[in-house]
C-alpha positions in Angstrom: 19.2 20.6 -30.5 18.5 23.8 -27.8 21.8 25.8 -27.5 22.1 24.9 -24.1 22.2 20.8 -24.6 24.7 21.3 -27.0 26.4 23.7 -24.1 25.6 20.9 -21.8 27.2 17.9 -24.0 30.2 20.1 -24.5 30.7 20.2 -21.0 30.1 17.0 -20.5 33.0 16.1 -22.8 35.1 18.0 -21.8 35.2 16.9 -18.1 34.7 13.6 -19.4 37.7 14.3 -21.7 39.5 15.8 -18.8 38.8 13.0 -15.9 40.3 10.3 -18.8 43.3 12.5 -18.8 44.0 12.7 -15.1 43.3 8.7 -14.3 45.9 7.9 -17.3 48.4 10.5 -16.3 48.4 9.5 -12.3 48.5 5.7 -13.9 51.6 6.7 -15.3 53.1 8.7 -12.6 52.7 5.6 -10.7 54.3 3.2 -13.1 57.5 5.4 -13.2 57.7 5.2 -8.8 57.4 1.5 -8.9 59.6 1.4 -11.8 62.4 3.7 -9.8 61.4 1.0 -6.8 62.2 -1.4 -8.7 65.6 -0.6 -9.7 66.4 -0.1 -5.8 65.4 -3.5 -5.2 67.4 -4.6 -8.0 70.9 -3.1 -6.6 70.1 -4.1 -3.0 69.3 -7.9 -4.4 72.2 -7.9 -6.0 74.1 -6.8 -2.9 72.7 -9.5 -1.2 73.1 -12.4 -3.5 76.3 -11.7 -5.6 77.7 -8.6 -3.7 78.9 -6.8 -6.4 76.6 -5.4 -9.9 76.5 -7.6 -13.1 75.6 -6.3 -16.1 74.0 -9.4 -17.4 71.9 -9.3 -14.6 70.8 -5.8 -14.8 69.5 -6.2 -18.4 67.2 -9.0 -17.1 66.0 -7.3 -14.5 65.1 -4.5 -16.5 63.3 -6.6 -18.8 61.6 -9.1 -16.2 60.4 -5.4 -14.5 58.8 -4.2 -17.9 56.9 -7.5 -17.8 55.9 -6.9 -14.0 54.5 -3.3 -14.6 52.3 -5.0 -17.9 51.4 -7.3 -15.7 50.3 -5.1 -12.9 48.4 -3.2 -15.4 46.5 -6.4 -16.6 45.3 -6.8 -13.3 43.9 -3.4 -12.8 46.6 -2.7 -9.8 47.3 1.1 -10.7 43.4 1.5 -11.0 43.5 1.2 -7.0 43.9 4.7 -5.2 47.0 4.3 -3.2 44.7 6.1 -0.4 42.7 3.4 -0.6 44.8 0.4 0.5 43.1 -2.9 0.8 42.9 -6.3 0.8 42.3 -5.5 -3.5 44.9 -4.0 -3.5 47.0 -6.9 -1.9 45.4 -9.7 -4.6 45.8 -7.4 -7.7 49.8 -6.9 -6.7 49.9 -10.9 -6.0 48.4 -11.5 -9.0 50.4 -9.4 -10.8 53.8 -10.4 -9.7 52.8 -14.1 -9.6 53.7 -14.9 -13.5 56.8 -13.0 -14.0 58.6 -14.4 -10.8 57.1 -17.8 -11.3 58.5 -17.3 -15.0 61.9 -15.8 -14.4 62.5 -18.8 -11.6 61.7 -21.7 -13.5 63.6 -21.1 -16.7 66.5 -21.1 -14.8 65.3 -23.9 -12.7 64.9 -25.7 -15.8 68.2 -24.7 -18.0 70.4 -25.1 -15.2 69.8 -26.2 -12.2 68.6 -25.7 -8.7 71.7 -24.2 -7.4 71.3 -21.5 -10.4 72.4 -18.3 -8.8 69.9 -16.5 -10.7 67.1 -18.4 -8.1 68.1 -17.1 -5.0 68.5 -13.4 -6.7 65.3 -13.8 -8.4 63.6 -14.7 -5.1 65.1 -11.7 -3.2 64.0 -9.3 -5.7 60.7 -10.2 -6.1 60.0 -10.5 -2.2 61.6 -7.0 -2.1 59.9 -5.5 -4.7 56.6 -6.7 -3.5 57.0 -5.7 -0.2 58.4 -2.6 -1.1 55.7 -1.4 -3.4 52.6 -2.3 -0.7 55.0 -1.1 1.6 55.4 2.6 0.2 51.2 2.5 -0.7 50.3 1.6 2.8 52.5 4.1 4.1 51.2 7.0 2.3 47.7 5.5 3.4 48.5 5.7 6.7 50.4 9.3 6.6 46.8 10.5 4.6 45.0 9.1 7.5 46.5 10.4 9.9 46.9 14.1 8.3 43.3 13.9 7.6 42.4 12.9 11.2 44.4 15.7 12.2 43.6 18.4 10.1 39.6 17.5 10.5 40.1 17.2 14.4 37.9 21.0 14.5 35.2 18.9 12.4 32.5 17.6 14.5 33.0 13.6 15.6 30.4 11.7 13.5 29.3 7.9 13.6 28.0 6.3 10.2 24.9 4.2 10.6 25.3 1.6 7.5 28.9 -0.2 7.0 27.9 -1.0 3.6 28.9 0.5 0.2 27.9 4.3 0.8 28.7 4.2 4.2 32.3 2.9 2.6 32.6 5.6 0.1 31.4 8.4 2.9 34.5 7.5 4.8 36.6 7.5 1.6 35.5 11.1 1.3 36.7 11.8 4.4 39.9 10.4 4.1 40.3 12.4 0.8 39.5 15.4 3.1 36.0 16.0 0.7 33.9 15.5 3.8 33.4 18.2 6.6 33.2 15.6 9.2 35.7 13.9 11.3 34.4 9.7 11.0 34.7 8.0 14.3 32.8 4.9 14.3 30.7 2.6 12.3 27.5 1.1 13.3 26.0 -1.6 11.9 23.0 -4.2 11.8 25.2 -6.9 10.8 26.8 -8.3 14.2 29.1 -9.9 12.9 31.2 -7.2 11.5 31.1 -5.7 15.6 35.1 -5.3 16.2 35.9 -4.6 12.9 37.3 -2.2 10.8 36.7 -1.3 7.9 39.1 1.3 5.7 40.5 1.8 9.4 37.1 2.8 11.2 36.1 0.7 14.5 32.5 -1.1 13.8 31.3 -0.7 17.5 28.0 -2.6 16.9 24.3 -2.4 16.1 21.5 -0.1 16.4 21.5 -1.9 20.2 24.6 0.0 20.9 23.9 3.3 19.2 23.8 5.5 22.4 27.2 3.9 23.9 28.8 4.3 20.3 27.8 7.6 20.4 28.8 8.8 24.0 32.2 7.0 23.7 33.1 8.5 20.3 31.9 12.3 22.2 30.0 12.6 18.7 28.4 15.3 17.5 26.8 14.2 14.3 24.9 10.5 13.3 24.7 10.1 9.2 22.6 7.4 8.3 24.1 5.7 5.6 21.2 3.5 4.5 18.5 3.5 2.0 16.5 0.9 3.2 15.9 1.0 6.8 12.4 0.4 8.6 10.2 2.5 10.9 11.6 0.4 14.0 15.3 1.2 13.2 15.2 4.6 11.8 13.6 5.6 15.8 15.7 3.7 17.3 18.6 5.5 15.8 16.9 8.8 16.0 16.0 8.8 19.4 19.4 7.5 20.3 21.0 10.4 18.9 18.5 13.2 19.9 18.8 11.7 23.7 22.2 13.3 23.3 21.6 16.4 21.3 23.7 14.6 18.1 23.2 16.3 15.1 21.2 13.6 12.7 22.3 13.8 8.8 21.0 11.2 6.0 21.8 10.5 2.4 19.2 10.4 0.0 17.2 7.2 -0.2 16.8 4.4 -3.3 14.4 6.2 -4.9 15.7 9.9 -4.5 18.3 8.7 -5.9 16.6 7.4 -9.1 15.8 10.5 -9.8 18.9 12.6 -9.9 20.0 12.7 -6.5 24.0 12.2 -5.9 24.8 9.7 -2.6 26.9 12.0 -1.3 24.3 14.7 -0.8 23.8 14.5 2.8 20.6 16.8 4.3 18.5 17.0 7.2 16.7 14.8 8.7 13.3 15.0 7.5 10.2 14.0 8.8 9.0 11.8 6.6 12.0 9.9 7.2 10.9 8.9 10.5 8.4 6.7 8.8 11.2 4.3 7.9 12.6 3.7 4.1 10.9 2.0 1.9 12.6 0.0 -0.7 11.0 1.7 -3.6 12.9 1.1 -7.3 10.8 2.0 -10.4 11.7 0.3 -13.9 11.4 2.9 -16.1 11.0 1.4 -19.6 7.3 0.5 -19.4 6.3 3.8 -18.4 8.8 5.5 -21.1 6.7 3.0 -23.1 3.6 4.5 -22.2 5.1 8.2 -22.4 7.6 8.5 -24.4 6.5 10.9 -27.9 2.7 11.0 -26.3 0.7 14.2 -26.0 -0.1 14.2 -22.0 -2.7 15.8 -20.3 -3.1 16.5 -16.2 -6.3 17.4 -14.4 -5.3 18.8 -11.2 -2.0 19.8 -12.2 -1.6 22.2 -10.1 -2.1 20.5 -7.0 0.5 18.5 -4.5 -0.3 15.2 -6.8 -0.3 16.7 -9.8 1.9 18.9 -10.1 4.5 16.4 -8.8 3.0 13.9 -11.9 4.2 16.3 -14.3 6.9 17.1 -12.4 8.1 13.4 -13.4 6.0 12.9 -16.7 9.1 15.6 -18.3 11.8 13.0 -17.3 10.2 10.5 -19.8 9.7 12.6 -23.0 6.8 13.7 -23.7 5.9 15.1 -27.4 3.7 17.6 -25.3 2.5 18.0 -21.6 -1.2 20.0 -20.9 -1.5 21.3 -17.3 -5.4 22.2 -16.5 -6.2 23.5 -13.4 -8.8 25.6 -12.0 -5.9 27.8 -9.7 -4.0 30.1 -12.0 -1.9 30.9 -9.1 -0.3 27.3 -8.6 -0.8 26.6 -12.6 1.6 29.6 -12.8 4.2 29.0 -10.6 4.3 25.1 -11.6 4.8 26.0 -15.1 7.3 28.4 -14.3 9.2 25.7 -12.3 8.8 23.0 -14.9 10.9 25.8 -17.3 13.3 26.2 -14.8 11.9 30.1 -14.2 12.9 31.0 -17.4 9.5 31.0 -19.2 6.4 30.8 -18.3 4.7 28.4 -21.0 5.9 27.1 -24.5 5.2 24.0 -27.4 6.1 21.6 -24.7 4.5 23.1 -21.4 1.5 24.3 -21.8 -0.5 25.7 -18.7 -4.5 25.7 -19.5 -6.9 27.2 -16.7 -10.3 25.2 -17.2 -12.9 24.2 -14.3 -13.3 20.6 -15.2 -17.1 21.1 -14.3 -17.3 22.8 -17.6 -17.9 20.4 -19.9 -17.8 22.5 -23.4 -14.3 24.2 -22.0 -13.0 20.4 -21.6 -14.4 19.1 -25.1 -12.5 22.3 -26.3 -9.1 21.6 -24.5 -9.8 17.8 -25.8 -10.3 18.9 -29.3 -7.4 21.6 -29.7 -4.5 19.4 -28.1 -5.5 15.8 -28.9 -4.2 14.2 -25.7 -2.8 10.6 -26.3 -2.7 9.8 -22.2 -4.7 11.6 -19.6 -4.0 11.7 -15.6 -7.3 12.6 -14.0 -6.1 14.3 -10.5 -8.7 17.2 -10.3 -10.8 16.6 -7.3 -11.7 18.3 -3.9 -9.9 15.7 -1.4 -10.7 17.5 2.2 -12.9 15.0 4.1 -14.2 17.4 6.9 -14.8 20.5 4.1 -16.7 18.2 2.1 -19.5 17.1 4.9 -20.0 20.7 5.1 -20.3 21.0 1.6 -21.1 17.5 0.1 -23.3 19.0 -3.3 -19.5 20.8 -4.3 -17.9 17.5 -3.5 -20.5 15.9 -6.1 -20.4 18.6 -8.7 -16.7 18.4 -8.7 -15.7 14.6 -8.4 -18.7 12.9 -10.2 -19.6 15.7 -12.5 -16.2 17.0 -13.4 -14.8 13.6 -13.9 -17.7 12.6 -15.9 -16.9 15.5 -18.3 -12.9 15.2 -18.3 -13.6 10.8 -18.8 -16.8 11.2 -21.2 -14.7 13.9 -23.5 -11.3 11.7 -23.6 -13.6 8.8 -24.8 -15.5 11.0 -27.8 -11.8 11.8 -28.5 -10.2 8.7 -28.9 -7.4 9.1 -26.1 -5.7 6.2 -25.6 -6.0 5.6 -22.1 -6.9 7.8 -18.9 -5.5 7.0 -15.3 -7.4 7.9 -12.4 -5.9 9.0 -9.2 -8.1 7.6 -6.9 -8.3 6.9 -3.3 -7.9 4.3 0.0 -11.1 6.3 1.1 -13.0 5.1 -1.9 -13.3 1.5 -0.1 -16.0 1.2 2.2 -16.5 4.7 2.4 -17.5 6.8 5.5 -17.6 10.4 3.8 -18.8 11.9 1.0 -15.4 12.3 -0.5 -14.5 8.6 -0.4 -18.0 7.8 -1.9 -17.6 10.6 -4.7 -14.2 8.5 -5.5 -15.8 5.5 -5.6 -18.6 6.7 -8.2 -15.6 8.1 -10.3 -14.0 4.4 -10.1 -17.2 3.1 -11.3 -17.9 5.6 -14.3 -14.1 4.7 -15.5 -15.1 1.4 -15.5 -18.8 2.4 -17.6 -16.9 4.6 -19.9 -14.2 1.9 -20.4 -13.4 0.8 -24.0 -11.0 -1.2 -26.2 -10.1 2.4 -27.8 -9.8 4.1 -24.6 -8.6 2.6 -21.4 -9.5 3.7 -18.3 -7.7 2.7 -15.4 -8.0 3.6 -11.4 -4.5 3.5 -9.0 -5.9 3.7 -5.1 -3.4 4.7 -2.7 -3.4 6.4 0.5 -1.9 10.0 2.3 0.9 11.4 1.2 3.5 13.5 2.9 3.8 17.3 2.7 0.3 17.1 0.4 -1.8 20.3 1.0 -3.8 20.3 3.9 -2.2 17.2 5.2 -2.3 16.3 9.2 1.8 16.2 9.0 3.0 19.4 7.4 -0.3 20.9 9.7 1.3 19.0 13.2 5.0 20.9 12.4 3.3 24.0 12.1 1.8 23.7 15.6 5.0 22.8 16.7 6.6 25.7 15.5 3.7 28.3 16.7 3.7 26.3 20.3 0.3 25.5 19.7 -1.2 21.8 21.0 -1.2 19.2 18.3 -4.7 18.2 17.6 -5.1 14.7 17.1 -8.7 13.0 16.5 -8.7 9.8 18.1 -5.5 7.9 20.3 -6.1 4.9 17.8 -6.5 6.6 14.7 -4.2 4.7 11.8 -3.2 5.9 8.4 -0.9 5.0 6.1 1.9 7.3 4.2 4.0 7.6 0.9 6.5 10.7 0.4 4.6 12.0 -3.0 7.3 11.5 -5.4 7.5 7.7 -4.6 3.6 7.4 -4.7 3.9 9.4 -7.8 6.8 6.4 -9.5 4.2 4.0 -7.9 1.4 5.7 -9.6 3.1 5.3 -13.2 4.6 1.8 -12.7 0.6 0.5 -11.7 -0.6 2.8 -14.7 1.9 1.2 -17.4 1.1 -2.7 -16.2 -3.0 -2.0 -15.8 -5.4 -3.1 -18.3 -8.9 -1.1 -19.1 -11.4 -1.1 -16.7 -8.7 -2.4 -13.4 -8.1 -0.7 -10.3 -4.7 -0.9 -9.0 -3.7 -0.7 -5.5 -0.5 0.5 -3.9 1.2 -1.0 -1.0 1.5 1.6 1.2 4.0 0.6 3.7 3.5 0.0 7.1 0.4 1.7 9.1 1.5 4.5 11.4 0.1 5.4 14.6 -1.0 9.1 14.0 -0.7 9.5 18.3 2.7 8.1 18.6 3.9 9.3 15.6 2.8 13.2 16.8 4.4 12.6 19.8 7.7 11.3 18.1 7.3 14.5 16.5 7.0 16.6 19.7 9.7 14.9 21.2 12.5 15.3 18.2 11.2 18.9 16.9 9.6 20.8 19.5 10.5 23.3 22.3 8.5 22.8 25.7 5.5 24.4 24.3 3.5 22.1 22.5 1.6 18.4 23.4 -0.4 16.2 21.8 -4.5 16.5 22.9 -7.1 14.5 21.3 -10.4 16.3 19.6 -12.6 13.6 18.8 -13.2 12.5 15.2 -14.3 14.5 12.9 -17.2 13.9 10.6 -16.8 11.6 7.9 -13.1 10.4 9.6 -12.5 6.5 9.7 -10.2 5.2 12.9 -7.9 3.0 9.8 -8.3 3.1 6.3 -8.8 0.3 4.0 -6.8 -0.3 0.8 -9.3 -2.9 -0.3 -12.9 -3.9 0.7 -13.6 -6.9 2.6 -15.5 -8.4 -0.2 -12.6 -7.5 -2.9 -9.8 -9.8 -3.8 -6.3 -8.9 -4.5 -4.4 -10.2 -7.8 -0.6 -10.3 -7.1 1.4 -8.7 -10.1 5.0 -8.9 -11.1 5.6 -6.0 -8.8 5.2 -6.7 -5.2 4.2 -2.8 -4.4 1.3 -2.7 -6.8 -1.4 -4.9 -6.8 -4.6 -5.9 -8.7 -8.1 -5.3 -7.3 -11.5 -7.5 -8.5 -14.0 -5.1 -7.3 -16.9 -7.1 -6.6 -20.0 -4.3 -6.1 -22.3 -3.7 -8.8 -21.3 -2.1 -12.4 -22.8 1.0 -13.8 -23.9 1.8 -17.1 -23.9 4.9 -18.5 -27.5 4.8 -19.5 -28.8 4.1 -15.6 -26.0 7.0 -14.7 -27.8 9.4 -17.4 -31.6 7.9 -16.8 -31.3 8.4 -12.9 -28.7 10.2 -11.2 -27.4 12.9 -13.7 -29.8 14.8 -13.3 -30.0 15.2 -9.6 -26.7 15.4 -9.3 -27.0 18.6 -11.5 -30.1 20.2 -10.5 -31.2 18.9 -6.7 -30.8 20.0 -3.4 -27.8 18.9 -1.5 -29.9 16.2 0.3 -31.3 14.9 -2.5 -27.7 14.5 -4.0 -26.8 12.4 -0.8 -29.4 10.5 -1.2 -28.7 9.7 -4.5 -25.1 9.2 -3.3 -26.1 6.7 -1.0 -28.3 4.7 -3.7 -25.2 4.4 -6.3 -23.1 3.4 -3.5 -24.4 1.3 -1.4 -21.6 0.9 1.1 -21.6 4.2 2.1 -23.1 4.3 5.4 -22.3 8.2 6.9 -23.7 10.1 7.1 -27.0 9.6 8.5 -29.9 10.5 6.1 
């Protein structure tokens, strides 16, 4: 074990050690108030009912209150905060007290008589000892409340979107005065908790009454509390609160939070969280299965796919991780940030700078590290670029990918994922139809010792060259935002949840498969750069529309018309049956290699066209 995980567990428990130490001795404190409550009680009952003090009586008390405060404890009453009052709190103390005074009543019910004088006594005391000991935690509740209320009055006013748990433990937070905002109001989808309150915070009403909520509260700040929330509602709460000029916070969605990231870490509103929340959860065992002790390799690593692939690859143990890229500039700083800056490569980490076009370099890498597990996410993705250049596009995705597939099959790897493409279906560029050859040479290559696999999925947020990050930096120079057609759909995945999708479709795929990912909802690119003008420019930019460019589809397909979808287990990844024509590696060899290696780009395209028949732009 490294120094620094044995630092690390150490740490760990001690704060684990300490936090024990801390619950048990506030537990305790506890105990010994009710206890002193309970001997006030005592005295003043037996004021009441005998108006003098009786020894006798005192003993049993004490010993009927020991019981009480075992009891308590049974239930889990001194677990309870006493800032946190509730209706818990409530059933724990009535089911605590309910055996003791049901006992200490009915033995003298039973071994005297009703017109014991130890009834009526027994009866006052319990009454006042239960009402005492709410009585004092709901006080303090309220005195916390309002001295929080108080001292965060110079905190900005702030509404919580989402009444459920986080927007709960948000207000609890705030009432422990952890949370630099002063909570106002709650709002809700659920109408029937309009009126409400909950821990002592109106529920005003839905997203319908956002704006009101807002102006009557005179807030300065909306958190959305929610991880799951859908294009609709995430605009409708976002262009309620930038109407106003409210400051718009959010806690981290499901799957951010999967990976490491603490509820309570409110940030900015993003973006990509305009396209709504997905509900995106990823079961980790398979893919530890698949992982776990293997020797991995990543083409591409260095790129916005890759990199984040290995990014997440680290979180399930590999025995080794290869990064190959052609860029020794971001194959550099990703390995540096995979060691946390402190190294630049080592055993585990090991950046390798290779063009996957040479094929003696890739049997090389193949042979020295012995990958077990290979993601193939080298390729040149820029549509427009690539009609420009469509012999690079060929030389790079066919012939690279035939070199990094053909040299994990000579090499026994147990099974190669292919990041492929919505643009592979149907394809209208020479980019989607490059993908679709590399789909179909997975499937030749294919074998019961090495699986190859294809996952299709569409855009990704903040990816390099990407039409969103592109339309925030036109915002931010003033510039127009170019759009290419007022119809033009596309769909969108932040990368790390594409990524988990990517893995979870990898781990449940058999040889020779292509997996597709359910991409959400479609997004109108006009609206949505508009959306974007409205919440994050100045005055100086606006939406104008260029025309499409060449090789650019108005929508993109996830799955040909003539393909078929197989539902899986998982209701985000899906199974395609690809119903064009197979390839075998002999025809490949016979009749296009050798083109695609030697001819003139229009021959290539011509070739490109023959092996994919569906490709139909451009023009010959």
């Amino acid at each position: 074990m490294k120094r620094s995980d044995v630092q690390a567990s150490g740490n760990s428990e001690v704060n684990v050690g300490g936090s024990v130490r801390n619950r048990i001795q506030r537990q305790l404190l506890l105990m010994g108030i009710d206890a002193v409550l309970l001997v006030l009680c005592s005295m003043v009952s037996m004021w009441i009912v005998f108006t003098s003090y009786d020894a006798t009586v005192v003993l049993f008390t004490v010993i009927a209150s020991m019981i009480l405060l075992l009891s308590l404890s049974l239930t889990r009453f001194y677990l309870i905060r006493v800032s946190e009052g509730s209706l818990d709190l409530v059933n724990r103390a009535f089911a605590g007290f309910l055996l003791p005074s049901l006992v200490s009543i009915l033995i003298p019910l039973f071994l005297e008589s009703i017109h014991s004088y130890w009834i009526p006594y027994f009866i006052v005391f319990w009454g006042s000892s239960f009402l005492t000991m709410l009585g004092v935690r709901f006080a303090y509740r309220g005195f916390r409340t309002y001295y929080t209320k108080q001292t965060h009055n110079n905190n900005p006013r702030t509404v919580i979107y989402g009444a459920g748990e986080l927007g709960n433990a948000l207000v609890r937070q705030y009432q422990r005065g952890k949370l630099p905002y002063h909570i106002s109001a709650f709002i809700d989808d659920n109408a029937s908790l309009k009126g409400t309150y909950l821990l002592g915070i109106k529920v005003w009403g839905t997203i319908d009454d956002m704006a009101e909520t807002l102006i009557q509260v005179r807030a300065k700040v909306l958190i959305i509390a929610i991880t799951h929330i859908d294009q609709e509602r995430m605009l409708k709460a976002v262009d309620a609160a930038k109407e106003l000029g409210v400051d718009i916070k959010v806690i981290p969605s499901l799957f951010e939070m999967q990976q490491g990231a603490k509820e309570m870490d409110l940030r900015n509103l993003d973006y990509g969280d305009l396209l709504g929340r997905p509900l995106i959860s990823i079961e980790k065992e398979p893919i530890m299965r698949m992982v776990v002790q293997k020797r991995v390799l990543v083409t591409g690593a260095g790129g916005s796919i890759g990199s984040e692939i290995c990014k997440q690859l680290l979180s399930y143990g590999p025995s080794q991780l290869i990064l190959l890229d052609i860029d020794e500039t971001e194959l550099h700083d990703l390995s540096l940030r995979l060691h946390n800056y402190q190294k630049e490569w080592s055993d585990l980490i090991v950046p390798v700078v290779c063009d996957i076009k040479n094929r003696k370099k890739v049997d090389r890498i193949m042979e020295q590290y012995r990958p077990q597990l290979v993601f193939h996410a080298a390729a040149y993705k820029h549509v427009p670029l690539q009609e420009l250049y469509p012999e690079e596009a060929i030389t790079t995705n066919i012939l690279g990918s035939y070199a990094v597939l053909k040299s994990a099959k000579e090499r026994g790897v147990e099974k190669v994922v292919v990041i492929s493409t919505d643009k592979a279906v149907n394809p209208t560029n020479v980019m989607g139809a490059t993908k679709r050859v590399v789909e179909l040479m997975a499937g030749m290559l294919n074998s019961k010792e090495t699986e190859m696999v294809c996952v299709r999925f569409g855009n990704v947020l903040g990816s390099r060259g990407s039409m969103l990050p592109l339309f925030m930096e036109q915002i931010k120079a003033g510039v127009p935002i170019t759009v290419t057609h007022k119809d033009i759909i596309r769909y969108f995945m932040a990368i790390p949840e594409a990524v988990g999708l990517v893995f979870k479709a990898a781990s449940m795929a058999k040889g020779g498969e292509v997996m597709v990912l359910d991409m959400g909802q479609p997004v109108r690119i006009y609206d949505f750069a508009q959306k974007l003008v409205k919440y994050y420019g100045d005055g100086r930019s606006q939406v104008i529309v260029t025309g499409l460019r060449p090789g650019e589809k108005l929508y993109e397909e996830l799955l040909a018309n003539k393909d078929t979808t197989i539902a899986t287990e998982d209701s985000l990844v899906f199974k395609a049956r690809v119903s064009n024509h197979e390839l075998s590696e002999l025809t490949f060899l016979n009749h296009y290699l050798s083109t695609f290696q030697n001819g003139s780009p229009q021959e290539m395209l011509r070739m490109l066209h023959e092996l994919v028949p569906e490709f139909n732009s451009p023009k010959m």
